[in-house]
C-alpha positions in Angstrom: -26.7 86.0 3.7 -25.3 83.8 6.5 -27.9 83.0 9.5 -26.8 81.7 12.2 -28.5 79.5 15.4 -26.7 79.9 18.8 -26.9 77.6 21.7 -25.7 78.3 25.1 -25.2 76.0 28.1 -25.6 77.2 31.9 -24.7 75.1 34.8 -27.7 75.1 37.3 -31.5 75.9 36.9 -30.5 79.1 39.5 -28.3 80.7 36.7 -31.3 79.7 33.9 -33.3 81.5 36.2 -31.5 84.4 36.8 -29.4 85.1 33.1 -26.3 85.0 35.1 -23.8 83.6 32.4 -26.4 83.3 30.0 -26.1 87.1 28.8 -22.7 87.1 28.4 -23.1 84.3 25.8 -25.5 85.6 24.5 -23.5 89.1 24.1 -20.4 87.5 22.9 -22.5 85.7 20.5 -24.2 88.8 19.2 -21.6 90.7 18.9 -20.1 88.0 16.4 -23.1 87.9 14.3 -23.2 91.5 14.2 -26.8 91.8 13.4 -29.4 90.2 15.9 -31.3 89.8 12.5 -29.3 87.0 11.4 -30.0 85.0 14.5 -33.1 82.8 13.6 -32.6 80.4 16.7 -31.2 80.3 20.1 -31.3 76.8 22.6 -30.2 76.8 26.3 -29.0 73.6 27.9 -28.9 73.7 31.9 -26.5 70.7 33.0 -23.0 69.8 34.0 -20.2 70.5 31.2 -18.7 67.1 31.8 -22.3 65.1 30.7 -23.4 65.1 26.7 -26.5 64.7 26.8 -27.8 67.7 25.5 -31.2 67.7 24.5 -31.4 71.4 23.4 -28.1 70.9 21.0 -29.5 68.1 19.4 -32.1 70.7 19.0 -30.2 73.3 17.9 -28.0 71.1 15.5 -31.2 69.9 13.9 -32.3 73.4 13.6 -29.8 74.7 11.8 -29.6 71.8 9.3 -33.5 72.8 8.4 -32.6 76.4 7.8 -29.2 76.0 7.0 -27.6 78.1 9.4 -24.6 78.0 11.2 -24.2 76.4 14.6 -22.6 79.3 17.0 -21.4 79.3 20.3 -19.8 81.5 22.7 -16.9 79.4 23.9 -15.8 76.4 22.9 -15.8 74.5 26.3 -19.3 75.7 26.2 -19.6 73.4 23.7 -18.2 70.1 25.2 -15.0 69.4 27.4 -15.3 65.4 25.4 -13.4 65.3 22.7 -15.1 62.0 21.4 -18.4 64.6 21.3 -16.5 66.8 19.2 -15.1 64.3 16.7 -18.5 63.2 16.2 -20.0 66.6 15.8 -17.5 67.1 13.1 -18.0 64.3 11.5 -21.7 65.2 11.2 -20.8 68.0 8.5 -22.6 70.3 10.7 -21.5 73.7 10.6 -20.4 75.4 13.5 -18.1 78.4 14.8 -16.8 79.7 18.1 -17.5 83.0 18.6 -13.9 83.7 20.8 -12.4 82.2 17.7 -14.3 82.4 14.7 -11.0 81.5 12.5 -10.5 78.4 14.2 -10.8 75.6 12.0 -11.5 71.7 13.1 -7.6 70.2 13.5 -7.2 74.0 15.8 -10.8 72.7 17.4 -9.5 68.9 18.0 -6.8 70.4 19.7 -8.3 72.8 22.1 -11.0 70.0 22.8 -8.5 67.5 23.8 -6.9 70.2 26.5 -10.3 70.9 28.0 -10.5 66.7 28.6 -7.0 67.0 29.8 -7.9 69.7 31.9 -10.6 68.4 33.4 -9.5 65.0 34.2 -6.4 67.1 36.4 -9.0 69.2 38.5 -11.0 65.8 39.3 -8.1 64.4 40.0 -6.2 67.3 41.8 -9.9 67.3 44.1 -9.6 63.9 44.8 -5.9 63.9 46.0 -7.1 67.4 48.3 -10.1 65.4 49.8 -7.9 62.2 50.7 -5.6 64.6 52.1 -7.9 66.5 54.2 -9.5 63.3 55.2 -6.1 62.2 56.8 -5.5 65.1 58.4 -8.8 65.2 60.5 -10.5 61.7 60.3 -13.6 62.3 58.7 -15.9 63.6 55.8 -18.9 64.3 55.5 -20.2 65.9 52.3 -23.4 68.0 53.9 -21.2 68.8 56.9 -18.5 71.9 57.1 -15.0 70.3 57.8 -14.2 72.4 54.8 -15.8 75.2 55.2 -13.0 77.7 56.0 -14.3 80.7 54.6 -10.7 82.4 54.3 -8.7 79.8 53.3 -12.2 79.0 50.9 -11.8 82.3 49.3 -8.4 82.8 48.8 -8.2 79.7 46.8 -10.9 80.4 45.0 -9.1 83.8 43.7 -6.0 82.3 42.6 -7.7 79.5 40.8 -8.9 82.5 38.9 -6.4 84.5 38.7 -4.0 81.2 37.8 -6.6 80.4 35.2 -6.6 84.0 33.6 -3.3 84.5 33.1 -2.3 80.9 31.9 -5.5 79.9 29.5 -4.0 81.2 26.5 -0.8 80.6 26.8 -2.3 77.1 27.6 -4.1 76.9 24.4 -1.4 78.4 22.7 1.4 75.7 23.7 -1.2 73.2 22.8 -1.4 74.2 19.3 2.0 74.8 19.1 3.1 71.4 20.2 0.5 69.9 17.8 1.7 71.6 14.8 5.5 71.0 15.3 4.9 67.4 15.3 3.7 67.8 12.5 6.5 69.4 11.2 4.8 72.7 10.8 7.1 75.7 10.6 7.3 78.2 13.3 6.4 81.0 10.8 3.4 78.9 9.6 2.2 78.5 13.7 2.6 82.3 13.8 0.2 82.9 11.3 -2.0 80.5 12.2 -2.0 81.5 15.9 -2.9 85.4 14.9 -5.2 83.8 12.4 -6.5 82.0 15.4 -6.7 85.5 17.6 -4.2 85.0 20.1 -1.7 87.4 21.2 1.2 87.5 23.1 1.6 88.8 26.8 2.1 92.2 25.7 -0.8 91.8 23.3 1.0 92.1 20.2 0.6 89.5 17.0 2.8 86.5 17.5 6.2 86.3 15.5 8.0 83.0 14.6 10.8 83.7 17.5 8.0 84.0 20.1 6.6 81.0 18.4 10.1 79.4 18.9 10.3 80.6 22.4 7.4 79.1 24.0 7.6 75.7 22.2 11.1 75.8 23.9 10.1 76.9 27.3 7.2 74.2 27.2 9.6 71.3 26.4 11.9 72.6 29.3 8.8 72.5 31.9 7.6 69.4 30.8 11.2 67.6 30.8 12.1 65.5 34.4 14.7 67.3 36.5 
């Protein structure tokens, strides 16, 4: 029977402390094992997702290579935004599933890596271009101070980040993949299947059809063309 070892990553000591993030991992990751039974190890990193130095994966990667288990983790961006990290973690034959999708395999992987580098060199940058901004507008910065501390205007960004990032992560993911595959001259049936495979859906949460398939790769091209 399969075992598994999961590892989580939380981003302060505060949220190691308190379980806040760690339990839903840990629930997402149970609830794809099925049986808590099968889980024979579990390591915690607490750092920033952009470093990888992770003493606990090494850990848990060494782990499961003794007991020959599978590596498990929530999320994938849990596992590393870098997609040189990834590339090297699949080169070392080490088993390893994402629990939000288990049917992912490592080109689908490569892929979704390389959007959450992409992804998080825009916010950097998008930051940076806010701060310059700001610090035109009212001559100063100081990064203990509270120029920025607008509690309203703090606040309603915050929500539509979150809203923004909701609604558009899958389709995200989804483009991604689709734009991969039909360079390589993958058919649009074939991305369907291998999107439901995958476990995406579409807005109205039904399985993926190639039309749909056709439609977003169109729409994408569209958006990305210059006016």
């Amino acid at each position: 029977m399969q075992t598994y070892v999961a590892y989580y990553r939380v981003s302060t000591k505060k949220q190691g402390q308190s379980g806040l993030g760690l339990q839903a991992q840990r629930s997402s990751v149970l609830g794809f094992v099925h049986s808590p039974a099968l889980l024979v190890g579990e390591f915690c990193d607490i750092e920033s997702g952009k470093r990888d130095q992770r003493p606990e994966l090494l850990k848990a990667i060494d782990f499961a290579r003794q007991h020959k288990a599978r590596l498990v983790i929530a999320k994938l961006d849990r596992l590393s935004r870098n997609l040189t990290f990834i590339s090297s973690l699949i080169d070392s034959k080490i088993s390893f599933v994402c629990a939000d999708m288990p049917d992912a395999n490592e080109f689908t992987i490569h892929i979704f890596a390389a959007l959450a580098q992409q992804e998080r060199k825009m916010i950097s940058e998008r930051t940076k271009k806010a701060l310059d901004e700001k610090l035109r507008q009212v001559g100063q910065w100081r990064k203990s101070g509270r120029v920025f501390q607008d509690p309203l205007i703090s606040a309603k960004a915050a929500q539509t980040n979150r809203n923004r990032s909701l609604s558009n992560e899958n389709n995200r993911k989804a483009i991604a993949l689709i734009k991969a595959l039909r360079s390589a001259k993958v058919s649009y049936l074939e991305i369907a299947r291998q999107l439901n495979q995958s476990g995406f859906k579409t807005a109205r949460g039904c399985l993926f059809q190639a039309t749909q398939v056709m439609r977003l790769a169109t729409r994408s091209t569209e958006q990305t063309e210059p006016k």
